[in-house]
N, C-alpha and C positions, 0 to 999 in steps of 0.2 A: 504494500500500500504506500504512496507517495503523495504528500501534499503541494499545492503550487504557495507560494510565496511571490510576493508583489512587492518591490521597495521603491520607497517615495520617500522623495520628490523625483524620481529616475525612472520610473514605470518599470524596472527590469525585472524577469519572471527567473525564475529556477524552480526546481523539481526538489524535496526537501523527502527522502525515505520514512518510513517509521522509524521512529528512534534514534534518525540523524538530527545532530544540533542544528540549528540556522545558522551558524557562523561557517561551519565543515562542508552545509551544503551549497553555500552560496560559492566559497571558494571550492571545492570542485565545480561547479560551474562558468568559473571563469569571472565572480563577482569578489572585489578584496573589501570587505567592510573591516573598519578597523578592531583593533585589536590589542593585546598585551600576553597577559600569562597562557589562556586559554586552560585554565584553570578553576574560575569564579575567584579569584581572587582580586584582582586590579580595579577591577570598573570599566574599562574603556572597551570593550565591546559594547557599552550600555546602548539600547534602546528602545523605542515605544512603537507596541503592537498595538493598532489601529485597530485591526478586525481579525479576529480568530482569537483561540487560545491555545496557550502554551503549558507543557510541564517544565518548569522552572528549574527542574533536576537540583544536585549539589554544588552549591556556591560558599561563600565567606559572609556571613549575616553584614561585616562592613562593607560589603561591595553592591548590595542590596537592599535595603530596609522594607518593611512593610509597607511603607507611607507609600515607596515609590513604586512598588508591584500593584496594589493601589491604584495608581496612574495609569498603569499601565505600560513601565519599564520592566523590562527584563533583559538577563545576560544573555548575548544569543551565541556566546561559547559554551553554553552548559544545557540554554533552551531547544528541548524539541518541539514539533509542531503537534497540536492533536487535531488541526482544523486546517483549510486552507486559512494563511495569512495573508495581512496587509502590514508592513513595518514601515517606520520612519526612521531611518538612520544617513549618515553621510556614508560615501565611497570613495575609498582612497584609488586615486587614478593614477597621480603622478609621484615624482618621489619625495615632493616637497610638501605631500600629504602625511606622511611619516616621519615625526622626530625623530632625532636618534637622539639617543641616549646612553649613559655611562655606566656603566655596572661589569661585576665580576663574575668568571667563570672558571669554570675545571676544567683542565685535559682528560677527556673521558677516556678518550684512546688517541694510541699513535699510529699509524700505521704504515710501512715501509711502501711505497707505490714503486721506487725506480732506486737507482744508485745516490740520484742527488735529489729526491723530494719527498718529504714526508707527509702524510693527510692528518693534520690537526681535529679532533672533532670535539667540539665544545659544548658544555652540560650548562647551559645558565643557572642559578639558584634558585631551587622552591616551586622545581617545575614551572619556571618561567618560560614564556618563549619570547622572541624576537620578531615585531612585523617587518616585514623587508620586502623587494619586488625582486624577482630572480635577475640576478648579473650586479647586483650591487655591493660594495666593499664592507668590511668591519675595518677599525684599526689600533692594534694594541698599544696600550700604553707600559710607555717603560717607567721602571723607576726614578729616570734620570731625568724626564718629561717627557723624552724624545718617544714619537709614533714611528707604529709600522703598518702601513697598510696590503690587506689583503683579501683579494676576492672571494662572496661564499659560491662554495661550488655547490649547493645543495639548494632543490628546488624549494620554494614556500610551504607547501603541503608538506614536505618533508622536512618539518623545523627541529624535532624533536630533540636534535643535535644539531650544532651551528658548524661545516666541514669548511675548511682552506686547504688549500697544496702550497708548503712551504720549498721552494727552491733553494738546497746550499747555495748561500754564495760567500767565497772563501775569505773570514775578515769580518765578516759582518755580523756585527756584535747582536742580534735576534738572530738569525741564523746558527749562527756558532752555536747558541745558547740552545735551541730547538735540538739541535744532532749532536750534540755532546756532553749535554748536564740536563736536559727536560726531563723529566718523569711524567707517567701516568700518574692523574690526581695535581697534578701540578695546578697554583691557582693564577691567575692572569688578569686583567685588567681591560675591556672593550670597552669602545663607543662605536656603535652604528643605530641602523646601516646610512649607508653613507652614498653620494654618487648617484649619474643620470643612467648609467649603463642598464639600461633593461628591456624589455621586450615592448615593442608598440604592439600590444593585442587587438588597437582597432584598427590597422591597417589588413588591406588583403593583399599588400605585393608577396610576393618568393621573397626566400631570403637567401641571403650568402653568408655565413657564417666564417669565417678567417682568423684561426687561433696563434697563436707564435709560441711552443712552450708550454708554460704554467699558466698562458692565457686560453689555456683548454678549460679552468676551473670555471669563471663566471660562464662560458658559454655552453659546460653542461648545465650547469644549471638552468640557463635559460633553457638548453630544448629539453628538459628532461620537465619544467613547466611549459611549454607548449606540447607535450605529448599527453601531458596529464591533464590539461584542456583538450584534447583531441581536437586543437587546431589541424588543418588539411594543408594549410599551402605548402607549395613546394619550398622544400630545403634542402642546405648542401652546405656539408660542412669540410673545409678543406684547412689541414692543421699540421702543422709546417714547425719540424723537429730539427735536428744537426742529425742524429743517428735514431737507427730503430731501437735501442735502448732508452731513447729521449721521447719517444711515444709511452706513455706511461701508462697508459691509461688503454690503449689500442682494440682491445677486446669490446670495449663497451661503445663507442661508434660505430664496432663493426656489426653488433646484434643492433641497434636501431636500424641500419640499415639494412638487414636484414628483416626486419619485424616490421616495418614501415615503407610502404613503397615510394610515399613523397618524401624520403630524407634522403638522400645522396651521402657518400663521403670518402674523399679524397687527402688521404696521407702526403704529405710531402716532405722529403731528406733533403736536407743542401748538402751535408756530407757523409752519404750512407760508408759503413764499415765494409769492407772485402768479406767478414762472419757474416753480415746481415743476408747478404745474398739479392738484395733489393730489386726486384723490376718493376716497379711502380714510379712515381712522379719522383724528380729530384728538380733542386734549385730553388728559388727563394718559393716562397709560399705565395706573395703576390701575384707575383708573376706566372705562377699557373693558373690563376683564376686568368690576369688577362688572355692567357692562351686560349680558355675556354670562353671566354664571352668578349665578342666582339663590341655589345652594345647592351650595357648595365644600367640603360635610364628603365626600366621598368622594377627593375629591384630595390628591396632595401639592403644594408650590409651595417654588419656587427662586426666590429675587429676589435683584439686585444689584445696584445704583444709588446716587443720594446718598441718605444718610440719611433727607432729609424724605421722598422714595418709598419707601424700603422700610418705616419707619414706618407711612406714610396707610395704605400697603398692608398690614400686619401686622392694624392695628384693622380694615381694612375686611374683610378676606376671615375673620378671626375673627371677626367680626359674622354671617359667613352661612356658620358653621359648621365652618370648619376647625378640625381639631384643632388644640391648641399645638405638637404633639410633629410637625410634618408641615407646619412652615412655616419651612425652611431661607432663611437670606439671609448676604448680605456687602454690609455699607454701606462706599463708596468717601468716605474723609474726604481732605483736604487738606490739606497744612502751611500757616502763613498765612506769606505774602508775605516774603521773605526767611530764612526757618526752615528 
């Protein structure tokens, strides 16, 4: 049995299961109303059901009062529907709909992905979660003040755990610190999320995906939340390593692409190993896309890599016709050597 749900002032409809929240079901649908712990603890899912009723399930007596269920507020991270609804709430679209905010977290796990990067995945406190839009950064705070920023590679729907892919880089006093003193349980200091990097869900161009690296992380994320939308347009994602040991990740492109007929995906080496045995794409990662698309004005494009690729690639793919307003990126900079 499934209820329809109507949110106003937005008229947008979604399908709500027996027994699923209003918050859970709006976002598998494709609708981000805001949010906090998804717990009943915070308040900031709060709002008011117009027409129907709800079971108000397990909340925090301060994140709700009598007076105000009454009114007819309720949590709709905890609320399920027993009726078709009507709700009044806002809708977080862009990213500047989301504060970020400061708060502490644990190394839940570490996990080894490749030679030089490791997957951080962060437990916030009190079963807390984090709202954020997929492809957006956190960034850790040192003791010393100094920040580190890093993209989550982990879609919305899958908050449970906040994941990054830390890259050695040799010198670099967070780095260092991650692959040679970090422990599991280890406690840490974020603010996010942070950053425009994220998915335009109400566009219907294709898209070109272009990763450089460890700027695989924000763009799984993002199609691993357009899969979870069962968005359809076509996609392709083309992710540009030094060697096939620098594909870290390589397995899990290859099942979407498999499992998905509209995602494409195109590996690319600039300097494959004589081991790797490579016959597939070599050279910069840009410039295979230019190979492949003579005329890129009807696309969008995500890029996030170093600087000098999202650059080449900014000039090149405006050169054959993208628009300005339709070539989204995040350049991965570096502190220098001891900063």
């Amino acid at each position: 049995m499934s209820f329809q749900v109507t949110i106003q002032p937005s008229k947008h409809k979604f399908a709500a299961e027996a027994g699923q929240t209003v918050l859970g079901a709006a976002m598998d649908a494709g609708f981000t109303l805001p949010y906090g712990c998804r717990n009943g603890a915070c308040g900031a899912c709060k709002g008011k059901v117009l027409e129907g009723t709800v079971d108000h399930g397990k909340y925090q007596p301060q994140a709700l009062s009598d007076d105000e269920k009454r009114t007819g507020l309720a949590l709709f991270c905890c609320a399920t529907p027993l009726s078709d609804l009507t709700i009044e709430c806002r809708e977080v679209s862009t990213s500047g709909s989301i504060q970020p905010k400061i708060m502490p977290c644990r190394v839940q796990k570490m996990e080894r992905l490749a030679h030089d990067v490791i997957a951080l995945h962060l437990k916030l406190p009190g079963n807390e979660r984090m709202q954020f839009l997929a492809g957006q950064y956190i960034e850790f705070l040192l003791k010393d003040g100094k920040r580190r920023a890093f993209s989550l590679a982990n879609a919305p729907h899958d908050d449970e755990l906040l994941e990054v892919h830390v890259r050695y880089v040799a010198g670099g006093q967070f780095t260092e610190y991650v692959f040679n003193e970090m422990q599991e349980k280890a406690i840490l200091r974020i603010e996010g999320p942070l950053g425009s990097f994220y998915l335009r869900e109400e566009s219907d161009r294709p898209i070109i995906f272009i990763a450089g690296g460890t700027g695989f992380a924000p763009i799984k994320g993002i199609i691993e939340h357009a899969l979870h939308l069962g968005i359809k347009r076509e996609m392709v994602l083309y992710w540009g390593a030094h060697a096939l040991r620098d594909l870290y990740m390589n397995e899990l492109p290859q099942q979407w692409a498999a499992a998905y007929p509209h995602l494409k995906y195109v590996p690319v080496l600039s300097h494959p190993s004589p081991e790797d045995a490579w016959t597939g794409r070599t050279g910069l990662v840009h410039e295979a896309v230019l190979a492949d698309y003579a005329d890129i004005s009807g696309y969008e494009v995500y890029c996030c890599g170093a600087p000098q690729m999202v650059e080449a690639a900014h000039i090149g793919f405006t050169a054959r016709g993208l628009p300005e307003g339709e070539f989204f990126s995040d350049a991965f900079t570096f502190a220098p050597k001891g900063k």
